[in-house]
PQR file of N, CA, C, O and H, with PARSE charges and radii, in Angstrom:
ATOM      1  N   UNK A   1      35.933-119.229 -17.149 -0.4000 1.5000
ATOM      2  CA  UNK A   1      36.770-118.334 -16.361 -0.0000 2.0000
ATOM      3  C   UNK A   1      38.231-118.722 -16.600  0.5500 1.7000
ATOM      4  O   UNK A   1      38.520-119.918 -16.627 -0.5500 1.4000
ATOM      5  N   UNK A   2      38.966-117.989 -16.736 -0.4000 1.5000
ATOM      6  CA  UNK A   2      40.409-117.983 -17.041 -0.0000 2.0000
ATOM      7  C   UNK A   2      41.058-117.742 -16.059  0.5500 1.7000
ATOM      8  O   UNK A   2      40.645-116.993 -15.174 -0.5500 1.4000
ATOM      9  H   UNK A   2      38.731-117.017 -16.714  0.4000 1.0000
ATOM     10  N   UNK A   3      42.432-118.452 -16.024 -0.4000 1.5000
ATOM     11  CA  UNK A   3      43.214-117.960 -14.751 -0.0000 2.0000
ATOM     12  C   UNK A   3      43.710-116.871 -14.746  0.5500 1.7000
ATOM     13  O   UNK A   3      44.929-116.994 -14.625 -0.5500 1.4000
ATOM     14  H   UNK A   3      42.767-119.061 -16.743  0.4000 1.0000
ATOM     15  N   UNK A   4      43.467-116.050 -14.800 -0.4000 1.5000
ATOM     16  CA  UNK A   4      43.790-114.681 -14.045 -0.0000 2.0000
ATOM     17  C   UNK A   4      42.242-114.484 -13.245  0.5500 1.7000
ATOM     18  O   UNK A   4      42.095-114.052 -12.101 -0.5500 1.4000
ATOM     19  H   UNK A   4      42.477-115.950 -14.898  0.4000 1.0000
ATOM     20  N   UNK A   5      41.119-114.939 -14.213 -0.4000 1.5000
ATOM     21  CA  UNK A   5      40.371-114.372 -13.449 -0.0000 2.0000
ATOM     22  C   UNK A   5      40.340-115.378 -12.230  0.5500 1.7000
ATOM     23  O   UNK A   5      40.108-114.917 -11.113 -0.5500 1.4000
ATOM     24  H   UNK A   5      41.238-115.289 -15.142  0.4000 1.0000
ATOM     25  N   UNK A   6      40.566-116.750 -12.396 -0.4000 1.5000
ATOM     26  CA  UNK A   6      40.514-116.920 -10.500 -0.0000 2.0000
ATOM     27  C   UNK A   6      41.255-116.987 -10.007  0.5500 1.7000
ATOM     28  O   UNK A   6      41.169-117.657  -8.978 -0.5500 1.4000
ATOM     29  H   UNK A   6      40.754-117.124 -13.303  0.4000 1.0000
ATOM     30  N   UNK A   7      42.520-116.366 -10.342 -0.4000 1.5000
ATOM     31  CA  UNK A   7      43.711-115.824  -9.159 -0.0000 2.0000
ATOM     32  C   UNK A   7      42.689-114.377  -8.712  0.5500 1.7000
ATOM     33  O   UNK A   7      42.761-113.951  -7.559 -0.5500 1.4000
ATOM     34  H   UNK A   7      42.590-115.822 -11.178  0.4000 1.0000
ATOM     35  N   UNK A   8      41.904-113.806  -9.584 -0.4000 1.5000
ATOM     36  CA  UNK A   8      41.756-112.519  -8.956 -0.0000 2.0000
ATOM     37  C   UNK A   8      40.632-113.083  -7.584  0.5500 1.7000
ATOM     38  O   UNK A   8      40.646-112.730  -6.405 -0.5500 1.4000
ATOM     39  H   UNK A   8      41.846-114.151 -10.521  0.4000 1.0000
ATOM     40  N   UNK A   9      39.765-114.020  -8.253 -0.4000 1.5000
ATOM     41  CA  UNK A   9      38.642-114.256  -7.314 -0.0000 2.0000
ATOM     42  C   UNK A   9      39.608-115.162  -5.781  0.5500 1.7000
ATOM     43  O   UNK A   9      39.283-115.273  -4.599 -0.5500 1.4000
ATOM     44  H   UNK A   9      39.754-114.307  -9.211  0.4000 1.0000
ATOM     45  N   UNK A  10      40.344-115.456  -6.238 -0.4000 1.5000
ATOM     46  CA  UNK A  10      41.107-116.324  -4.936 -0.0000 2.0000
ATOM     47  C   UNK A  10      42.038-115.581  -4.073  0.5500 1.7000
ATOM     48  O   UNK A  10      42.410-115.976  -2.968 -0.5500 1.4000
ATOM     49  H   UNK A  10      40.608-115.366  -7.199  0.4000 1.0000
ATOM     50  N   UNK A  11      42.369-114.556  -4.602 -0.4000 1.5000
ATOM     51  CA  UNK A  11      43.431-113.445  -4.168 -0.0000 2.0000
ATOM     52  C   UNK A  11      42.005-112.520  -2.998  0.5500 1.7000
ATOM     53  O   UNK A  11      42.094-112.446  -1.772 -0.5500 1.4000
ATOM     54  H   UNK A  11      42.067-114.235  -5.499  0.4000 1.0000
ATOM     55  N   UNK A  12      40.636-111.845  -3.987 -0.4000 1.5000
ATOM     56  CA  UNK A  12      39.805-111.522  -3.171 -0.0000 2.0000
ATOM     57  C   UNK A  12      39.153-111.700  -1.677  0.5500 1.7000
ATOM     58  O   UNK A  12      38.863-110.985  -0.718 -0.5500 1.4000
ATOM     59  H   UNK A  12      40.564-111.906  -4.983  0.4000 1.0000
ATOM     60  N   UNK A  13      39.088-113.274  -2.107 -0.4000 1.5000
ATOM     61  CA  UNK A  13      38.489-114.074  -1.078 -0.0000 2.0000
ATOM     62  C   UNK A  13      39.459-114.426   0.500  0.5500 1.7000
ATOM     63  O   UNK A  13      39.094-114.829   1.604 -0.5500 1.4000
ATOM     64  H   UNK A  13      39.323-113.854  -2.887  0.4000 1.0000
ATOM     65  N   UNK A  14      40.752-114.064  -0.035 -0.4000 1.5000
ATOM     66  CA  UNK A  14      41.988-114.911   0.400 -0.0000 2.0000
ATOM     67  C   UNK A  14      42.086-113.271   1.098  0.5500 1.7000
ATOM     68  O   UNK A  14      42.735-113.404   2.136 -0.5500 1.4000
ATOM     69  H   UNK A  14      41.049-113.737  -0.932  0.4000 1.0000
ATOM     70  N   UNK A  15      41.756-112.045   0.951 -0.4000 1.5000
ATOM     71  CA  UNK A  15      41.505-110.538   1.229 -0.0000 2.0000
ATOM     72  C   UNK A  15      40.714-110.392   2.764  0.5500 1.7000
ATOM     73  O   UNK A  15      40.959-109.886   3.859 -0.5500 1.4000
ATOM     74  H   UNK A  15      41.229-111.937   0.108  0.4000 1.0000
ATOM     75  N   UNK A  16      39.670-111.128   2.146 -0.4000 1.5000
ATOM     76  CA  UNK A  16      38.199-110.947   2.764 -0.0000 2.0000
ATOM     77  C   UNK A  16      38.386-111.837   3.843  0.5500 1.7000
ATOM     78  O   UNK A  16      37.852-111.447   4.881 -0.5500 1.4000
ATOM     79  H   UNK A  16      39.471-111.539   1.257  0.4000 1.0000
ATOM     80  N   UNK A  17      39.188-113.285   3.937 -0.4000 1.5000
ATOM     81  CA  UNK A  17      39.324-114.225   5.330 -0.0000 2.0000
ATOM     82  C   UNK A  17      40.319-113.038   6.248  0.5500 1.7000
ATOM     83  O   UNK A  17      39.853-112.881   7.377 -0.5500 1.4000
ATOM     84  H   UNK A  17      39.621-113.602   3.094  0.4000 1.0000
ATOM     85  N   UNK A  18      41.390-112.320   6.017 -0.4000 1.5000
ATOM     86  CA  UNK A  18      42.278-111.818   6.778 -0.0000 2.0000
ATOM     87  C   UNK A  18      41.642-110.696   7.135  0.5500 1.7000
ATOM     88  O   UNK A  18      42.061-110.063   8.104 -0.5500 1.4000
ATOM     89  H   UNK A  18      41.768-112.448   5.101  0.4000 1.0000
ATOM     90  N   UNK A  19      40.646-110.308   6.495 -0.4000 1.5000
ATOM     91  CA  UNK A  19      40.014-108.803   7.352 -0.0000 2.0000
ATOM     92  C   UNK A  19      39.057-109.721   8.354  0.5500 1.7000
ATOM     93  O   UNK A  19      39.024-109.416   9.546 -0.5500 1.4000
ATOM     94  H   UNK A  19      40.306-110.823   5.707  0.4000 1.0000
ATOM     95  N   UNK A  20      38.293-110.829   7.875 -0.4000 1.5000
ATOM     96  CA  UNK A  20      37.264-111.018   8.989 -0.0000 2.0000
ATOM     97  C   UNK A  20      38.136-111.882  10.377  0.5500 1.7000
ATOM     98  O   UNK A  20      37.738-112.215  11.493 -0.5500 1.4000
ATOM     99  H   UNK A  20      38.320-111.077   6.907  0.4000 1.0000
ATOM    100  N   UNK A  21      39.584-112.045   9.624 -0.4000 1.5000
ATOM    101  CA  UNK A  21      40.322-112.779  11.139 -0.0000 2.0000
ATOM    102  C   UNK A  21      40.657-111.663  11.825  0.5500 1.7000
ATOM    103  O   UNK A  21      40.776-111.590  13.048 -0.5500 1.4000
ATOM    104  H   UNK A  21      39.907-111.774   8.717  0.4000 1.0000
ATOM    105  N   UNK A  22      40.830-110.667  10.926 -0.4000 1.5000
ATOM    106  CA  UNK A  22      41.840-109.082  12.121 -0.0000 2.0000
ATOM    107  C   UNK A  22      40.654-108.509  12.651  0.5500 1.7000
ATOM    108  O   UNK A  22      40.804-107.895  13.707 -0.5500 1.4000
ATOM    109  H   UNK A  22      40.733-110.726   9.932  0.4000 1.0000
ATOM    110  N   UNK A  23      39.464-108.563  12.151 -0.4000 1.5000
ATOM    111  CA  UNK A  23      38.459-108.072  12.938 -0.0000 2.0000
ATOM    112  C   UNK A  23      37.841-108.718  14.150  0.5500 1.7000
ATOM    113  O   UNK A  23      37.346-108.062  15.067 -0.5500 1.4000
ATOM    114  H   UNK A  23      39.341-109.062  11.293  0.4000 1.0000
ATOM    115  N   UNK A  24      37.893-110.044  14.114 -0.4000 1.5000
ATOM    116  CA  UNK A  24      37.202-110.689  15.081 -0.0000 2.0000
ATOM    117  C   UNK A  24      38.647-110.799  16.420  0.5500 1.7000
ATOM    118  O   UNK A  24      38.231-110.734  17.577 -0.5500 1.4000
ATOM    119  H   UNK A  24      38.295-110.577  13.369  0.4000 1.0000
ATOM    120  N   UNK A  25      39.832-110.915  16.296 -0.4000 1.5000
ATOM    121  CA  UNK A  25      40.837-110.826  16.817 -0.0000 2.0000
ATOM    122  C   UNK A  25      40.729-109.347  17.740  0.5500 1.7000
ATOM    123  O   UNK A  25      40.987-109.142  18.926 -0.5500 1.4000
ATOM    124  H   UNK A  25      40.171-110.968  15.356  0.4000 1.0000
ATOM    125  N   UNK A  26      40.244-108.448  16.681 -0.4000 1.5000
ATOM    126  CA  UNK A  26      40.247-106.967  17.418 -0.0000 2.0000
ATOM    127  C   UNK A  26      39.312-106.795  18.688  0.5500 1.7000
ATOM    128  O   UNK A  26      39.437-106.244  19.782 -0.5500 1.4000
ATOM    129  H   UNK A  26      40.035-108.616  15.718  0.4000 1.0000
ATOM    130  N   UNK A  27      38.342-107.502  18.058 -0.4000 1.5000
ATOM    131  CA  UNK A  27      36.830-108.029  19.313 -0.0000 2.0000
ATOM    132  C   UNK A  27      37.276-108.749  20.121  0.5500 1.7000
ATOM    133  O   UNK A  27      36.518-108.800  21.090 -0.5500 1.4000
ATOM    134  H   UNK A  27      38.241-107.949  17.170  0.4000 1.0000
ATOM    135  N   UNK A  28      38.662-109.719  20.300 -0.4000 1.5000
ATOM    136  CA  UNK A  28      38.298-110.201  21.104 -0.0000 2.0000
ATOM    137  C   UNK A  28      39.520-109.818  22.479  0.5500 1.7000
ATOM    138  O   UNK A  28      39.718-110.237  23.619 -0.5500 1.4000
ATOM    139  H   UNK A  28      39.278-109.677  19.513  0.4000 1.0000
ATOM    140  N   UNK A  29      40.114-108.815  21.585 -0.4000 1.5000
ATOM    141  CA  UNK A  29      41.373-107.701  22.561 -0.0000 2.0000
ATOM    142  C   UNK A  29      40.385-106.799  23.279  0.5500 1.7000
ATOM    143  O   UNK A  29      40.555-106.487  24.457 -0.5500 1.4000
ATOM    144  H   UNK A  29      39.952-108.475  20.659  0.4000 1.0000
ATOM    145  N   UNK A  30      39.294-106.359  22.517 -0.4000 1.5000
ATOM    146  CA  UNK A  30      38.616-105.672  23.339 -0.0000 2.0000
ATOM    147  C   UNK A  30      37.980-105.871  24.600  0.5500 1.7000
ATOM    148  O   UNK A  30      38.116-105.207  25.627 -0.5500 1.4000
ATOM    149  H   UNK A  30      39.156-106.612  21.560  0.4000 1.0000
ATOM    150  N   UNK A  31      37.031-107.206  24.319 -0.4000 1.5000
ATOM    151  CA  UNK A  31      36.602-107.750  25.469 -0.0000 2.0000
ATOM    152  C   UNK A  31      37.425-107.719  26.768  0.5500 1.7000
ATOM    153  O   UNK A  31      37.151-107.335  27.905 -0.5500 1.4000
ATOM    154  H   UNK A  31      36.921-107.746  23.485  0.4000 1.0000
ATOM    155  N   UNK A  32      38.701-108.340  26.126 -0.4000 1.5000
ATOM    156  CA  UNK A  32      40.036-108.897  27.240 -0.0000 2.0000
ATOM    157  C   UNK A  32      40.391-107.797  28.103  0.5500 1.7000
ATOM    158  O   UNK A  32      41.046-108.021  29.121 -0.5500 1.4000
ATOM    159  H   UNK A  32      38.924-108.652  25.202  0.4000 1.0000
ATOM    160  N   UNK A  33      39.927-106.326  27.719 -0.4000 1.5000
ATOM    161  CA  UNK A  33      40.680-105.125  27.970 -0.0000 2.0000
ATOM    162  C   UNK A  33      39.427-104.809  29.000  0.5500 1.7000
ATOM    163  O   UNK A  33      39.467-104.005  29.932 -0.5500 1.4000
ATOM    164  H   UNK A  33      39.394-106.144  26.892  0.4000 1.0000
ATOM    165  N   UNK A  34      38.603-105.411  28.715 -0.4000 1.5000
ATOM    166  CA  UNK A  34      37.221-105.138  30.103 -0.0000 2.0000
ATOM    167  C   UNK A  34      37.522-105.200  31.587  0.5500 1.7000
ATOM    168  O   UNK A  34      37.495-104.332  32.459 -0.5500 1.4000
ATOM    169  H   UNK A  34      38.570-106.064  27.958  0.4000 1.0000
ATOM    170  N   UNK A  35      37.747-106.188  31.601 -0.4000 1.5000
ATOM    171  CA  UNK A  35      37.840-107.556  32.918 -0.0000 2.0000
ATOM    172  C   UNK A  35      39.104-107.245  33.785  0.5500 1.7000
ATOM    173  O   UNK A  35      40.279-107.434  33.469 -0.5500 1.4000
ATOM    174  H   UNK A  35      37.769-106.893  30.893  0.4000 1.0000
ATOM    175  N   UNK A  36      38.545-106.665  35.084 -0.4000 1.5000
ATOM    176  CA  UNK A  36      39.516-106.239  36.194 -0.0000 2.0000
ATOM    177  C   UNK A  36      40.749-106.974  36.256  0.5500 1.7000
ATOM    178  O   UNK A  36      40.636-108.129  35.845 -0.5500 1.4000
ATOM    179  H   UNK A  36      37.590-106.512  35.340  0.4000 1.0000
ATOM    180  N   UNK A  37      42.324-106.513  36.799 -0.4000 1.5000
ATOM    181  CA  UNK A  37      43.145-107.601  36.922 -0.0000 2.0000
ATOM    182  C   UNK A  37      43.482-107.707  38.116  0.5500 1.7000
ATOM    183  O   UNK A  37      44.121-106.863  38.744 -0.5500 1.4000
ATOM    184  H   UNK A  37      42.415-105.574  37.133  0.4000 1.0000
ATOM    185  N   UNK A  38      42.927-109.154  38.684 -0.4000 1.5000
ATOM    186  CA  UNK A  38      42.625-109.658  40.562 -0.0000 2.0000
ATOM    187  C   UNK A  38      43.946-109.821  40.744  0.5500 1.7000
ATOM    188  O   UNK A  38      44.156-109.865  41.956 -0.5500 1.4000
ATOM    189  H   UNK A  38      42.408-109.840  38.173  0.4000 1.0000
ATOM    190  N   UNK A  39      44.844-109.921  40.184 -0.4000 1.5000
ATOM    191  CA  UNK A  39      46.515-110.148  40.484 -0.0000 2.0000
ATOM    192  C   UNK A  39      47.622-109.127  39.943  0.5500 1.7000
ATOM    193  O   UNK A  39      47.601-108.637  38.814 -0.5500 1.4000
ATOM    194  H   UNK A  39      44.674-109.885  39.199  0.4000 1.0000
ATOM    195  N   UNK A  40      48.488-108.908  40.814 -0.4000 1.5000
ATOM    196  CA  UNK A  40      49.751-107.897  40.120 -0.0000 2.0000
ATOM    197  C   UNK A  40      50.932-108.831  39.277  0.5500 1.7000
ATOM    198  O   UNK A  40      52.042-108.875  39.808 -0.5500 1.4000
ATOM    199  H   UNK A  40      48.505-109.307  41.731  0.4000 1.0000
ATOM    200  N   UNK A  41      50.827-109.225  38.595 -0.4000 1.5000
ATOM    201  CA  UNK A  41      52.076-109.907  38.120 -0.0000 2.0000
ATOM    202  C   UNK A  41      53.136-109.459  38.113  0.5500 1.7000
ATOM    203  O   UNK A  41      53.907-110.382  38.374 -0.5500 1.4000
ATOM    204  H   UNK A  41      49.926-109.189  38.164  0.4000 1.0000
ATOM    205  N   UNK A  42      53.910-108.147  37.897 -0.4000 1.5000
ATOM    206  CA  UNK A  42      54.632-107.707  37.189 -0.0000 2.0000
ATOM    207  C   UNK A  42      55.416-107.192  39.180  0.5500 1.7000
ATOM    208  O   UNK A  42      56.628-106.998  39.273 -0.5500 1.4000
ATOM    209  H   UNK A  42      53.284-107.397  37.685  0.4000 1.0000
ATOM    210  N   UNK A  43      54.682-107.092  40.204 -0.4000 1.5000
ATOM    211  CA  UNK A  43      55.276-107.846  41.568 -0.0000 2.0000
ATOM    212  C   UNK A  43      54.752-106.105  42.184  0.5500 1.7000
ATOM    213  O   UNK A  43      55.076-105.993  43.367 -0.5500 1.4000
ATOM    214  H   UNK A  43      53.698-107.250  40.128  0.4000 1.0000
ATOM    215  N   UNK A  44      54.096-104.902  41.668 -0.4000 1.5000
ATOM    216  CA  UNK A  44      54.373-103.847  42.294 -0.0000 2.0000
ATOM    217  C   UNK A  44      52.624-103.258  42.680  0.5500 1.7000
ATOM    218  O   UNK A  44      51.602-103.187  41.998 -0.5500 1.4000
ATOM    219  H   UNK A  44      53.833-104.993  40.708  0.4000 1.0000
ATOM    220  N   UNK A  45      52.934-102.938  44.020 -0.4000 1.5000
ATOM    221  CA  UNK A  45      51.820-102.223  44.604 -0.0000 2.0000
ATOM    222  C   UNK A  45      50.984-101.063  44.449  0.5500 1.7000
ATOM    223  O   UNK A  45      51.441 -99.921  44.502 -0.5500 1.4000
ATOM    224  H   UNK A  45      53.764-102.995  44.574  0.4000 1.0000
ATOM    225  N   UNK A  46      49.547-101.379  44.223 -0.4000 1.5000
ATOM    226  CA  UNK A  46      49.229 -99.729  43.293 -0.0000 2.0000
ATOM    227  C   UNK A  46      47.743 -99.691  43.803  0.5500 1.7000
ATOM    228  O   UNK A  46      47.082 -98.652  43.774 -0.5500 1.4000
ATOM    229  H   UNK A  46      49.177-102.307  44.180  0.4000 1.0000
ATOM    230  N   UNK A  47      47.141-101.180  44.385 -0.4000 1.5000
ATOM    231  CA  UNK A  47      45.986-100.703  45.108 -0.0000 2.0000
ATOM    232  C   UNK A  47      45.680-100.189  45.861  0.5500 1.7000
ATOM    233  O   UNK A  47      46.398 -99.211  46.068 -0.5500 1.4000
ATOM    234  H   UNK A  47      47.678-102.023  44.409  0.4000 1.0000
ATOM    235  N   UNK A  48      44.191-100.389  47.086 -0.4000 1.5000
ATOM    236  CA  UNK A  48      44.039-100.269  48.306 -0.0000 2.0000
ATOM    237  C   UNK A  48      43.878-101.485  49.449  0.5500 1.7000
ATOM    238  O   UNK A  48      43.018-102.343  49.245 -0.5500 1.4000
ATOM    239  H   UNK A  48      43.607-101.184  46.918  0.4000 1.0000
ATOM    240  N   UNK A  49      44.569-101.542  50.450 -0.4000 1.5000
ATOM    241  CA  UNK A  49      44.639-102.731  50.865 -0.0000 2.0000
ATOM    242  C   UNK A  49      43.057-102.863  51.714  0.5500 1.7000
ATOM    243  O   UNK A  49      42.280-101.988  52.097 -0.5500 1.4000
ATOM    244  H   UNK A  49      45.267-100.845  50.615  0.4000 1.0000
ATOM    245  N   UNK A  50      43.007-104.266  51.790 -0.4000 1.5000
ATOM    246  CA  UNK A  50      41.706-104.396  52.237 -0.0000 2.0000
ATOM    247  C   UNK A  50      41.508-104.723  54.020  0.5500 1.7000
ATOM    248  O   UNK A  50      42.071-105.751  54.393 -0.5500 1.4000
ATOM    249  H   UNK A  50      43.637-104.977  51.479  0.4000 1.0000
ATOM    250  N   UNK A  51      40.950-104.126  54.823 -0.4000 1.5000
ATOM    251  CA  UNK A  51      40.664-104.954  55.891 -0.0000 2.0000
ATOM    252  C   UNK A  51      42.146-104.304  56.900  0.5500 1.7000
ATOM    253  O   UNK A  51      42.880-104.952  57.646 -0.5500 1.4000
ATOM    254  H   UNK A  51      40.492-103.290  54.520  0.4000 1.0000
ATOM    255  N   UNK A  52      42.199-102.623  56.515 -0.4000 1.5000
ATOM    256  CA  UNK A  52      43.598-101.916  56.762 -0.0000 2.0000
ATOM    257  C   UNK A  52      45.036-103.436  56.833  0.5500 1.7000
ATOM    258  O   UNK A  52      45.677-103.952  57.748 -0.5500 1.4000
ATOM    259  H   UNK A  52      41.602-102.097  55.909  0.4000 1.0000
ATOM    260  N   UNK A  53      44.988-103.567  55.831 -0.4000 1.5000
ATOM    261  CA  UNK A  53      46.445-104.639  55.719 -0.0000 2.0000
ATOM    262  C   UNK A  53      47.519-104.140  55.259  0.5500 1.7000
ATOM    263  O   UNK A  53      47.456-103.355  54.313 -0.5500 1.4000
ATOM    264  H   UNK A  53      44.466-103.148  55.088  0.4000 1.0000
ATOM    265  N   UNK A  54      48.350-104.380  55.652 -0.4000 1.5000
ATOM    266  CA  UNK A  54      49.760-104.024  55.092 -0.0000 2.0000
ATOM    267  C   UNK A  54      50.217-104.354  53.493  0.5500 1.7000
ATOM    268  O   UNK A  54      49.547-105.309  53.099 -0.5500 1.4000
ATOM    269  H   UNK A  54      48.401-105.018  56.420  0.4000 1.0000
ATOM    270  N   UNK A  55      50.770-104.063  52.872 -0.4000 1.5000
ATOM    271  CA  UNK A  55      50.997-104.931  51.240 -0.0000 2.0000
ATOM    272  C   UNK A  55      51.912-105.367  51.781  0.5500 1.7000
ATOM    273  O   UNK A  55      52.444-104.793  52.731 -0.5500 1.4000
ATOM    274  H   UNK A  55      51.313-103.287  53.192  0.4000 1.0000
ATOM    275  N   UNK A  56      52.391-106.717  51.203 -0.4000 1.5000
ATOM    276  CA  UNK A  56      53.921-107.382  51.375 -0.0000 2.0000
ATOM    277  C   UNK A  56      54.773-106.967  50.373  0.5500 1.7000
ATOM    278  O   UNK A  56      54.463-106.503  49.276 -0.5500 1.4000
ATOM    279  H   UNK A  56      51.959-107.184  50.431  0.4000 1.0000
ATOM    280  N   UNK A  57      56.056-107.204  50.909 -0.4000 1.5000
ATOM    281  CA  UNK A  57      57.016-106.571  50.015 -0.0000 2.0000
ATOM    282  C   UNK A  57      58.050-107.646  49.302  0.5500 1.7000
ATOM    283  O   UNK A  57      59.154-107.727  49.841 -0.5500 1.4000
ATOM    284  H   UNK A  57      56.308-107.582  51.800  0.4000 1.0000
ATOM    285  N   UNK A  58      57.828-108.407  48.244 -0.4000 1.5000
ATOM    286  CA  UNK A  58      58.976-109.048  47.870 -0.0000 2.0000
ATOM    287  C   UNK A  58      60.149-108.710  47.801  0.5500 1.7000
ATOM    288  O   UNK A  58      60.378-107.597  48.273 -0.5500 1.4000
ATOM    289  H   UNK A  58      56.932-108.341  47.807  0.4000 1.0000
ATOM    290  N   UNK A  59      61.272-109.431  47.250 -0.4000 1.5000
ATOM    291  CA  UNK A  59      62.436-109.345  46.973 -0.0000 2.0000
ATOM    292  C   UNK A  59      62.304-108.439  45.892  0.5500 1.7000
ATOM    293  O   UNK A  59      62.755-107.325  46.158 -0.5500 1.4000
ATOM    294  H   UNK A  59      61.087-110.335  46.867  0.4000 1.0000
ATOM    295  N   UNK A  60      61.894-108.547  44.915 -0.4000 1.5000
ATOM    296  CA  UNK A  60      61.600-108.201  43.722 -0.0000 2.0000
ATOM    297  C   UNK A  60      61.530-106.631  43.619  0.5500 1.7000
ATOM    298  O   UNK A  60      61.982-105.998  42.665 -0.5500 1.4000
ATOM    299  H   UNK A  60      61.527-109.452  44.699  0.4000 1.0000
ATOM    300  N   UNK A  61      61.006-106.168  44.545 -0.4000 1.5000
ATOM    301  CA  UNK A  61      60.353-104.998  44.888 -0.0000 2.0000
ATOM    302  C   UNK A  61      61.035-103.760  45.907  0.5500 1.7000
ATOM    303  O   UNK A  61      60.569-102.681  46.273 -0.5500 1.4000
ATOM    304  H   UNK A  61      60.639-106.682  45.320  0.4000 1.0000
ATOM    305  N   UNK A  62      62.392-104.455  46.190 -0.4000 1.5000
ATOM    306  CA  UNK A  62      63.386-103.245  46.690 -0.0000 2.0000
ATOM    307  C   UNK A  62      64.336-102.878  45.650  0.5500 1.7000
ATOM    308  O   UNK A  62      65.159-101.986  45.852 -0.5500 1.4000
ATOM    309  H   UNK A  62      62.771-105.332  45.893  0.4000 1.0000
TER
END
């Protein structure tokens, strides 16, 4: 085998690791995109309160 041909076979292979990393990466955004989010981070009110409660109002949030 000559070097071109295993730049081609190493270039292939070197193909084939970055599709099976962007694929398994894609699986694992998906999963992540399942799973309820128990907290508001971003500070703003959009549920239903539980147990008739009031929401609190940060600073953040006037």
């Amino acid at each position: 085998m000559d070097r071109r041909e295993r730049n081609h076979k190493n270039n292939r292979l070197h193909s084939n690791m970055k599709i099976h990393r962007i694929k398994n990466i894609a699986a694992t955004l998906r999963k992540m995109n399942q799973a309820e989010i128990s907290s508001d981070i971003l500070g703003s009110y959009t549920g239903t309160p539980q147990d008739h409660e009031k929401p609190e109002q940060d600073a953040d949030d006037l």
